[in-house]
N, C-alpha and C positions, 0 to 999 in steps of 0.2 A: 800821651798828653797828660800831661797833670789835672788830679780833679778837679772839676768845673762847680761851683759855689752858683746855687740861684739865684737870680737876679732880685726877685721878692720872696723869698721865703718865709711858708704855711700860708701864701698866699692862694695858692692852684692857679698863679696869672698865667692866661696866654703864652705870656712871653718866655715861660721857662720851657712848654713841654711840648711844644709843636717845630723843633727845629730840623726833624730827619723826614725821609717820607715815606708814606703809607700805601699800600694796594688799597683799591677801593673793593668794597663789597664785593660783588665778582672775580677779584681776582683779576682782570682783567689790563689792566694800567696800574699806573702809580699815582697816588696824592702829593702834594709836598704838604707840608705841614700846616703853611698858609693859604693853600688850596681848601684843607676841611675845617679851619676857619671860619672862609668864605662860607662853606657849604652851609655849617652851622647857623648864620646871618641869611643867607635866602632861605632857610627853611623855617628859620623862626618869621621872617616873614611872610611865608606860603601859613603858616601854623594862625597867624593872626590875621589872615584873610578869612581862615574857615571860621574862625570864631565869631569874625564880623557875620559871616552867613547863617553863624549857627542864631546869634543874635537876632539876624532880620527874620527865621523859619519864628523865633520865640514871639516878636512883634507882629507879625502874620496871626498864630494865633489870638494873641488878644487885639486886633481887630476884628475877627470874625467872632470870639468871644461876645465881644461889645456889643455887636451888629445881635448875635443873636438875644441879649438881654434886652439889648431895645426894645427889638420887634416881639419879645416875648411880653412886655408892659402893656403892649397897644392892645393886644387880644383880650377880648370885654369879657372873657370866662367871668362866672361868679359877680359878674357888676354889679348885680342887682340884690347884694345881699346887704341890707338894712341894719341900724345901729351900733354898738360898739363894735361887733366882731367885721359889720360892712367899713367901719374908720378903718379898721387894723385892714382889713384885705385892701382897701385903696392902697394906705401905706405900706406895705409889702408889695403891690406891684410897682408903686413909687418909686422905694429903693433899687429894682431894678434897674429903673432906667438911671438912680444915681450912680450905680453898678457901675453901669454899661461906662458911663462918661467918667468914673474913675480907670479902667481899664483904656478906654483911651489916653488919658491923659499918660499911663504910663508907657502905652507904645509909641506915643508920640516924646518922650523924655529918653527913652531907652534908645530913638533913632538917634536922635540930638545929642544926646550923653554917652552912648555907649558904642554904639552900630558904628556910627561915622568917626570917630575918635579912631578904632580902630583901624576902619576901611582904609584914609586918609593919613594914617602917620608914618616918618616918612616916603611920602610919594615915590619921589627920585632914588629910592633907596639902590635898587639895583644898577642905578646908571654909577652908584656911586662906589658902590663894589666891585664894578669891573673897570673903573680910574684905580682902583687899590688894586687889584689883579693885574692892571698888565702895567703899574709901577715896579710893583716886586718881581714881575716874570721878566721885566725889561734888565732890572739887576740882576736877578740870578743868572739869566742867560748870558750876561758880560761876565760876569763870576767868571762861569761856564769856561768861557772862552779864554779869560786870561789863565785858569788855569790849566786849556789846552796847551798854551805858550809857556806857562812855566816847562810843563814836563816835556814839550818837544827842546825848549833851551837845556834841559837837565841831561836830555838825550845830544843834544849835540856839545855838550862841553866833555861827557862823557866820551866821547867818537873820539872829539879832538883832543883829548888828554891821553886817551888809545894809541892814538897816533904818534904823539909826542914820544910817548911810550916806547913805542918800535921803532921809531927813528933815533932815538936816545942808544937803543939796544946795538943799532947796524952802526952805531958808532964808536960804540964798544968795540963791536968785531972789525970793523976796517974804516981809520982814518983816513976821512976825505973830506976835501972841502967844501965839496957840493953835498954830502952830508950834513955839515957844521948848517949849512946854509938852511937847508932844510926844516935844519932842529932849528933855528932860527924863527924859521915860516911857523914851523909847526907850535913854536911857544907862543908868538905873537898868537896866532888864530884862537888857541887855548885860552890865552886873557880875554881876547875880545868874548869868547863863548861864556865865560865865566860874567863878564858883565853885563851880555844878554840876558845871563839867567839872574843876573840881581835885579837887574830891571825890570824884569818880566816878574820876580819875585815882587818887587818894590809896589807895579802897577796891579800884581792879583790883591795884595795884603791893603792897596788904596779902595778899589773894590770891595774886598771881604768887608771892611770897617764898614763903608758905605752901606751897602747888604744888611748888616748885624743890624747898623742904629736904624737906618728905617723900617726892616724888619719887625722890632721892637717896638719902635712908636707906629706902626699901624698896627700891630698885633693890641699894643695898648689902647690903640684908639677903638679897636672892633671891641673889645672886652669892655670900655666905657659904652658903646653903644646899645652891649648886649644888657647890661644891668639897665639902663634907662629904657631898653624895650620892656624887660621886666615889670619894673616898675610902673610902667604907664598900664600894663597889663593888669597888674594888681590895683590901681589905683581905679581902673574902669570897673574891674568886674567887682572889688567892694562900693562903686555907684550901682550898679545891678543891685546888689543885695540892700543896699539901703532906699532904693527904690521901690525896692518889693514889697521889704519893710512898708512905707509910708502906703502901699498900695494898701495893706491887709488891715493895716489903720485906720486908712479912710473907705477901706470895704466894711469894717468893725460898725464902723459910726453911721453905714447907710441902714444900718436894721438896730439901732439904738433906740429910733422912733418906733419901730415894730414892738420892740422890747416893751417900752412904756406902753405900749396901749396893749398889750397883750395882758399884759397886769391890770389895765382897765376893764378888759371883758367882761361882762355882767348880763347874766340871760335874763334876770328881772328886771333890769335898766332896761333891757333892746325892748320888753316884754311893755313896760309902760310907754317906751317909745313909741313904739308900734300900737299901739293900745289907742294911744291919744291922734296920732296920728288919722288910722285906721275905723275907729271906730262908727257902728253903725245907732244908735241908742241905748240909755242906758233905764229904758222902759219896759218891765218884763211879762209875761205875758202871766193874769190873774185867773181864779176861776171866775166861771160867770155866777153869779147871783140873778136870781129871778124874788 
């Protein structure tokens, strides 16, 4: 065969380097080319099912997160502690529970944005891989078959040109007319075997064309599919990460108010707070005079 030129070249498409076929891992059978393919398409989609799981285990936590910054707000520890440093401990237990309701908001984005995006994309995928599998298995196996027909016509022109052959000879050796007749029969059957096998020739090589371009164009189309899983993959999980972002943001700005009144605390402020509050007279006790 003369060499064969890639179809995309310094592409690495599909369509140049899956045409022979493979043992699978065990050793055990053979792949065809468009066989691990396919393989490659349900595992990527087995691959983005876990992630969706890995996703929902990540939203699981911050639920129970949340749940627990809640319920940590409601517990009255320290209530009762008085003036600037008593503002700042309210606002600190405050931000908790703003906490809590920022970490919801992001497990409830991350289901909607990321989880389901995932779970759901596409659905039918595999009903639609095994329409491309047994399109290709349905050619190759015609392939298959015409080319069982070429080489049994290869064989029988072969036979009958044999024939031709030793009949041609015995008439070398002893002229006869039932001979002549013969070589007669035996040339006729010879052409007709010869045009079996162009035929058979003609309908493998309609096949193989057939095979090649659809071949091609579903190898092409799985290879557009595969970048667009890609992509959808990369385009969710930089939503994860700018979610997270905004998370650590608006976790930032729940203890911003802490910040400011931490810079307020004043033990001489709480001291006249309390003082004026609190206080019992400010009449002290004299000695007695007589």
């Amino acid at each position: 065969m003369q060499e064969q030129q890639l179809l995309k070249p310094n592409e690495w498409s599909y369509c140049d380097f899956f045409w022979a076929d493979k043992k699978d891992p065990q050793g055990t059978s053979c792949l065809t080319g468009f066989e691990v393919l396919l393989q490659k398409q349900l595992k990527g989609k087995q691959i983005q099912k876990e992630m969706a799981e890995f996703i929902r285990e990540r939203i699981k936590i911050e639920e129970e997160y949340a749940k627990s910054l809640s319920k940590l707000s409601q517990i009255p520890l320290a209530s009762q502690e008085e003036g600037t440093v008593g503002e700042c401990w309210a606002q600190l237990k405050k931000s908790l529970e703003d906490e809590a309701e920022v970490h919801l908001k992001f497990s409830s984005k991350l289901q909607s944005e990321v989880e389901k995006p995932l779970l759901t994309f596409r659905e039918n995928f595999k009903k639609d891989m095994k329409r491309y599998e047994h399109h290709i298995a349905d050619l190759r196996k015609q392939l298959g078959g015409r080319h069982a027909s070429v080489e049994k016509a290869r064989k029988a022109l072969a036979d009958r040109q044999k024939d031709l052959e030793l009949k041609t000879q015995q008439l070398e050796i002893k002229l006869s007319n039932k001979i002549e007749e013969d070589i007669k029969k035996a040339r006729r059957k010879s052409t007709q075997a010869g045009d079996d096998l162009m035929r058979c020739v003609d309908l493998y090589n309609q096949s193989q064309s057939r095979w090649f371009e659809e071949t091609v164009t579903t190898s092409l189309e799985l290879e557009r599919l595969e970048v667009e899983r890609v992509e959808m993959i990369r385009h969710h999980l930089c939503q994860y990460t700018t979610l997270r972002h905004e998370t650590d943001m608006f976790n930032q700005s729940t203890v911003e108010r802490v910040d400011q009144l931490l810079q307020s605390v004043d033990p001489i402020r709480d001291r006249e707070l309390w003082v004026e509050e609190n206080k019992t007279g400010e009449i002290r006790p004299v000695n007695v005079e007589i």
